[in-house]
N, C-alpha and C positions, 0 to 999 in steps of 0.2 A: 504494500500500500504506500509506505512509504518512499518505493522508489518511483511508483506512479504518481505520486503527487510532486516527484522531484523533477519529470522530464516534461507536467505539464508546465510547472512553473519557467520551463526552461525553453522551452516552444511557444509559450505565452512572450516570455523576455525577447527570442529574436523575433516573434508576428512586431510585434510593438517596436523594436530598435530599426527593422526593416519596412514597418507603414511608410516610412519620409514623408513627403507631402502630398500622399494621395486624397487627403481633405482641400486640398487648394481648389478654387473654385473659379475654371476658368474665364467664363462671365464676367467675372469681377476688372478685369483687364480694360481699359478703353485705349487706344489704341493713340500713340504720340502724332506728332508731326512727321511725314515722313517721304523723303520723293527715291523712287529705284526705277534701276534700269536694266534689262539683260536682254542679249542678243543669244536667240537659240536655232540649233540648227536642228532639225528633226528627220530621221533614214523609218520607216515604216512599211509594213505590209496588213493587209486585211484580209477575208474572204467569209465570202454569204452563200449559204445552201439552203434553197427553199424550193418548195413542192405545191402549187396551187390551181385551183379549178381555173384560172384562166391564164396566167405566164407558165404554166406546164414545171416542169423539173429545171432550176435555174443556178446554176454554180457560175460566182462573179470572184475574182480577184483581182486583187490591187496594188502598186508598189507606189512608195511617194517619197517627194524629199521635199521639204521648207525651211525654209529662213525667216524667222519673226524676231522684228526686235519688240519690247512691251517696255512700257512707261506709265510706272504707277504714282500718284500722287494723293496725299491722303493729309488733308485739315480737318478742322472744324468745321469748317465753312466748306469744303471741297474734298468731293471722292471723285477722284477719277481716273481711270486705268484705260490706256492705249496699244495698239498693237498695229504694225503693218508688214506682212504678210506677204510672200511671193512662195508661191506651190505648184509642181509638176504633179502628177499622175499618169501612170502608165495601167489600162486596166484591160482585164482578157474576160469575156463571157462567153457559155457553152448552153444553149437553152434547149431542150425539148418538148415538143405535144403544147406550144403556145398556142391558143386558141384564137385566130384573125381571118377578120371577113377578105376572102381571094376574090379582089375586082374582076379578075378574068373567069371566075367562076360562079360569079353571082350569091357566094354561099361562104359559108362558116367552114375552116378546115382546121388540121393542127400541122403546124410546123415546125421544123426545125433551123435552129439559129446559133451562127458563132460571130461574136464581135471581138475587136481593138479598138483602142483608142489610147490616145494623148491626148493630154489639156493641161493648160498652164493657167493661173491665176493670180492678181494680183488685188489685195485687200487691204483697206482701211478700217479701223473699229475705236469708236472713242464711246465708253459709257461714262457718263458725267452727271453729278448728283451736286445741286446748287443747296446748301444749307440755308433757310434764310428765317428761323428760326432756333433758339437754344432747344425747343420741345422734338428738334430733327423733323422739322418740316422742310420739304425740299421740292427744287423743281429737278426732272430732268431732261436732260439734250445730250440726246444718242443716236450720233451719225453713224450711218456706215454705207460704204463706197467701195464698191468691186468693177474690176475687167478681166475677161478673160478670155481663152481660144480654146476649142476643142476642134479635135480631126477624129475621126471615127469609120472603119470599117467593117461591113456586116455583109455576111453572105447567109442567102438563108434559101428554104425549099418547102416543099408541103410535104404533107407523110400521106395521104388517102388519095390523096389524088395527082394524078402525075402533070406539072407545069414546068416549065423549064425553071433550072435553078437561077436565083440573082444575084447582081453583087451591088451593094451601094457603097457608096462613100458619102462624108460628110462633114462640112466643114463650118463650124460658125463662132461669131464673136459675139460676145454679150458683154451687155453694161447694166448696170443694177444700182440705186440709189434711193436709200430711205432714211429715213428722221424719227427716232421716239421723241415726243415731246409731251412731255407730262407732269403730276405735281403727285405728291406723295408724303409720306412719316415712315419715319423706321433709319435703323441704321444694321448695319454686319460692321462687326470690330473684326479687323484680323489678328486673332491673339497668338500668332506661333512664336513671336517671342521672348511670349510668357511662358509660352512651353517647355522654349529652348531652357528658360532659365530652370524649370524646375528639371529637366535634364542634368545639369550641369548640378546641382541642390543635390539630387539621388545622387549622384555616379561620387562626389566629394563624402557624402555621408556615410553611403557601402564601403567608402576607403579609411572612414574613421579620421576624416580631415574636416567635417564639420561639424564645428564647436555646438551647435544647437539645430533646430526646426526652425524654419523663418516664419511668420506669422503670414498672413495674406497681403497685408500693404508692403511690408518688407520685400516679400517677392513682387508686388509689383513696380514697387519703387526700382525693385534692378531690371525689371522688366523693360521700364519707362527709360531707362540709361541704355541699354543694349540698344532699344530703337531709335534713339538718339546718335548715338557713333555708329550705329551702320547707317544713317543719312549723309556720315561726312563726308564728301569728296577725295577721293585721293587717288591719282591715276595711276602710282605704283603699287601694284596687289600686294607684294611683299610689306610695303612700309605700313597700309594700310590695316592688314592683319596685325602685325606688330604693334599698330597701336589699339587695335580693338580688342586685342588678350590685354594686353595694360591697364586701359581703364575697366574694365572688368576686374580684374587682380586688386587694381586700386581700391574699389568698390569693395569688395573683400574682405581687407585687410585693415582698410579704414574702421570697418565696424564690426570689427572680432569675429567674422563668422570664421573665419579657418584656423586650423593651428599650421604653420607654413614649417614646421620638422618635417614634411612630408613632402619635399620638394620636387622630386622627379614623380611622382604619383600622380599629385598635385595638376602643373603643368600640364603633363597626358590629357590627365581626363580632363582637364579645360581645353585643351585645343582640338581634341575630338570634338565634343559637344558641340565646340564652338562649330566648328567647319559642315556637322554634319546635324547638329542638332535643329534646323528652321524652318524645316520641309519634313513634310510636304504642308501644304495652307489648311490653318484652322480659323475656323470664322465660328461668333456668335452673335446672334440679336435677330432682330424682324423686320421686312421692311415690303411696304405694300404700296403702288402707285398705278395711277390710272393715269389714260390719254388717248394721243391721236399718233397715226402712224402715215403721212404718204411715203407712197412708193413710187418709181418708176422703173421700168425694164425694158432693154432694147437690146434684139437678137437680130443679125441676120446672117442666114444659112446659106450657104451653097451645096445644092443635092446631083448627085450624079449617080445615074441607075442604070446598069445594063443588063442584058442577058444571055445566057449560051448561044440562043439562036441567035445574036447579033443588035436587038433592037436596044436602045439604046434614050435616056428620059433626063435632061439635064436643063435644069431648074435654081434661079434664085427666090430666096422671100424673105420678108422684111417686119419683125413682125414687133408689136410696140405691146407695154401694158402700163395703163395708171390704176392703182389701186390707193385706198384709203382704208384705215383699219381704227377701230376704238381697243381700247387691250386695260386690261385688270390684269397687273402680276404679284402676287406674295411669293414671299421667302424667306422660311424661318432654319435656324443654326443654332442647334444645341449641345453643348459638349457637354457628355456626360460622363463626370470623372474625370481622367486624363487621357487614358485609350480608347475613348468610344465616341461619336458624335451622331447626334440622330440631323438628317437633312429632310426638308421637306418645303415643294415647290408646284404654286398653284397658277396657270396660263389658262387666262379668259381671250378669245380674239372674234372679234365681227368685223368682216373686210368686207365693202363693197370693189367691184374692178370691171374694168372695160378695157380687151385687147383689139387688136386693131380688125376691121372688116365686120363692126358690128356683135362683136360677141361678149356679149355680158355676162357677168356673175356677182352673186353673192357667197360667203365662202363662212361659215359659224365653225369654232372649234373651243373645245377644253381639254388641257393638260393635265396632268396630274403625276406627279411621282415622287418616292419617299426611298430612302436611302440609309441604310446603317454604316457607319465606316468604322473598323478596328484600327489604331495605331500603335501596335505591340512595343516600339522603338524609334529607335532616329533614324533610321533607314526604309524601310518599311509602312506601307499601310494595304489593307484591301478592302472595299468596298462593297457591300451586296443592296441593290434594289428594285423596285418592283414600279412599274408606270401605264399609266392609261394614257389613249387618246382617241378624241371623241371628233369626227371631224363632219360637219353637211354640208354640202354643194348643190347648188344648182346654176345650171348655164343657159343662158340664156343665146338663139341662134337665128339671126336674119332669118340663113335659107333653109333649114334644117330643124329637126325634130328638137324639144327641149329636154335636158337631161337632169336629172337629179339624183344622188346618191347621198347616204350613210354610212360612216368608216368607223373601226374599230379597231386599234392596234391595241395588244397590249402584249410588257414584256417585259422580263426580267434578266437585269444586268449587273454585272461582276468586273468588279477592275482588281489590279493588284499594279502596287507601283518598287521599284527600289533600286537604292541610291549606291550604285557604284563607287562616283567619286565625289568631291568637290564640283566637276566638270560635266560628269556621263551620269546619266540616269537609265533604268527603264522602266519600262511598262507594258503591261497586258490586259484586254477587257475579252469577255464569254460572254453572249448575250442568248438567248430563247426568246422570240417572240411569235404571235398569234394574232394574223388581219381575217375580218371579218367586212364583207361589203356589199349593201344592200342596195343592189341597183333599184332604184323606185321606178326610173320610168319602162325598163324593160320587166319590171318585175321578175328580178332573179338576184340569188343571194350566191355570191362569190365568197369561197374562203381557201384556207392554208390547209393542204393534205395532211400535212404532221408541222409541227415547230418549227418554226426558219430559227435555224442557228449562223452566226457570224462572228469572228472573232478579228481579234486586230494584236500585233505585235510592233511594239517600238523603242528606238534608241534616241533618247534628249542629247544634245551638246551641247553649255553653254559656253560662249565666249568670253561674256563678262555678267 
């Protein structure tokens, strides 16, 4: 008995000497003054396998490279984060038993299809959130501006009935340009370098180098110094590190938390943490706004179509769209604990639009998806979540019949990210999803044979 009562007292002693600061409550965090910058280069592959009553059996892959530099800035008065964007893709499809009306046959048949393509892109994104209350009332203005070129080749054939095979080709350029403009309450803290600190708290404590538990202001108080010296400018990486362990150290040392006998220990796990401990992004709070969205869209194609037997269909078109949109979006950010965060994201949109030759729509849609993420370490996180999407249309057609549909995605998604270097990252996302599509006006219900699965693999680089 009384050796059971000696090894409880003694698994009691290390739960409690080993708790550190898993009572820190990341919420409490509000986030300094801060402006960053990084330039990344992204190498990636994708691929989607799905089975449906009307694109038949569809195996898509993808290969990509981009370069995005981002620019985040973050007051009181101002959130706003930028990114501009230049991306290739190289992509190969293999379709079967797609179900398409043969003009030469007057009739519905299933075919068979293999494409390529390239296309290259070049993007603008600023989302910016104007504070113009202390209660985080805000407006927002959120441009985004793209161009881009795709070339696309596709050969394809019938399966029931025999027409000569085809080959197209295709070539076009688009341009895309819209405005969130909106008013709103809420704010998202990004607290990862409150994280980072209590990183840095554990790893000194397990080494028996910290003098005590820091209270919650305490840690934010170094929370709020860490976001401050990584704002400082300094364009040699070396010197700049050197002085971001410094005042940290300082910080330290000034106020008793370490016993510094521990000098090479010490050191270590502070420059670990440091380099590796601020990733990946933690966000907490809520933040809800409504508005208006115009858009504009300009495509034009060049289609070139020939066939075995020789005949041969080569066509330009020009094709315009103005669209306007009213949109309701929430997003709320919950950490819970230190390794957990619950994510949850609500998209209201009503778009009226008009494309060129008469063709109108109306376009209703609701989003929805929720998220768990685990963050076991400084290296590491994975993600598991689950999301709907609710989408109606109806089109409106000078010469032609009018259409209307119901849409149904839903699907569940898996990321996993981690952190090589200072420099190289990766990452991985698994996805399951399930479309359901209720044609109104021909009265027929479209869906997915079994789960479309698609996955993606990726290598980050940043430069700075």
């Amino acid at each position: 008995m009384k050796r059971i009562t000696s090894l409880f007292l003694f698994f009691s002693f290390v739960s409690v000497m080993y708790a550190q600061h898993s009572d820190y409550d990341l919420s409490s965090y509000k986030t300094g003054d801060y402006k960053r910058k990084s330039l990344d280069a992204d190498l990636g592959s994708s691929g989607v396998f799905q089975n449906d009553m009307q694109n038949g059996e569809d195996q898509t892959f993808n290969a990509k490279l981009s370069f995005t530099y981002n620019q985040t800035k973050n007051t009181r008065k101002l959130y706003e984060k930028m990114y501009l964007r230049l991306n290739g893709n190289v992509d190969y499809a293999n379709k079967d038993n797609e179900v398409a009306f043969i003009q030469d046959l007057g009739a519905y048949d299933k075919k068979k299809r293999k494409e390529n393509g390239v296309d290259y892109r070049l993007s603008f994104n600023r989302v910016g959130y104007h504070y113009i209350k202390e209660n985080n009332l805000f407006l927002e203005f959120s441009p985004l501006a793209a161009f881009g070129q795709f070339r696309n080749t596709r050969r394809e054939s019938t399966v029931n009935y025999v027409t000569s095979p085809s080959k197209n080709k295709t070539r076009t350029i688009s341009a895309n340009v819209l405005i969130n403009l909106g008013i709103g309450k809420g704010r998202l803290e990004n607290v990862e370098d409150a994280r980072q600190a209590v990183y840095i708290l554990d790893e000194l404590q397990k080494k028996g180098i910290l003098t005590r538990e820091l209270t919650n202001d305490e840690i934010n108080e170094m929370a709020t110094v860490m976001t401050r010296i990584k704002n400082k400018r300094q364009f040699d990486s070396r010197i700049r590190l050197i002085e971001e362990i410094e005042t940290i150290d300082s910080l330290l040392v000034a106020n008793g938390y370490i016993d510094k006998s521990h000098n090479t220990a010490y050191y270590t796990s502070l420059y670990d943490n440091w380099m590796y401990g601020n990733t990946p992004e933690r966000l907490s709070g809520s933040r809800i706004s409504v508005g208006i969205t115009p858009e504009y869209s300009f495509n034009r194609m060049k289609y070139d179509s020939w066939q075995d037997v020789g005949s041969t269909i080569d066509y330009k078109d020009i094709s315009t769209l103005f669209k306007g949109a009213l949109y309701i979006d929430y997003r709320y950010e919950k950490p819970v604990k230190l390794k957990f965060q619950n994510s949850l994201s609500v998209s209201l949109r009503s778009a009226l639009g008009k494309y060129r030759f008469e063709h109108y729509f109306d376009q209703h849609s609701l989003d929805l998806y929720y998220a768990w993420g685990y963050y076991p370490n400084t290296r590491t996180y994975v993600s598991l979540g689950i999301g709907e999407s609710f989408n109606y249309l109806k089109e409106d057609f000078k010469h032609s019949k009018d259409n209307k549909s119901l849409n149904s995605y839903t699907y569940l998604s898996s990321n996993a990210y981690y952190y090589l270097s200072p420099q190289l990252r990766m990452s991985g996302t698994f996805d399951l999803s399930y479309s359901f599509r209720r044609d109104i006006s021909r009265d027929l219900n479209l869906n997915d044979k079994h789960p479309r699965t698609s996955f993606s693999l990726g290598l980050t680089y940043s430069f700075f």
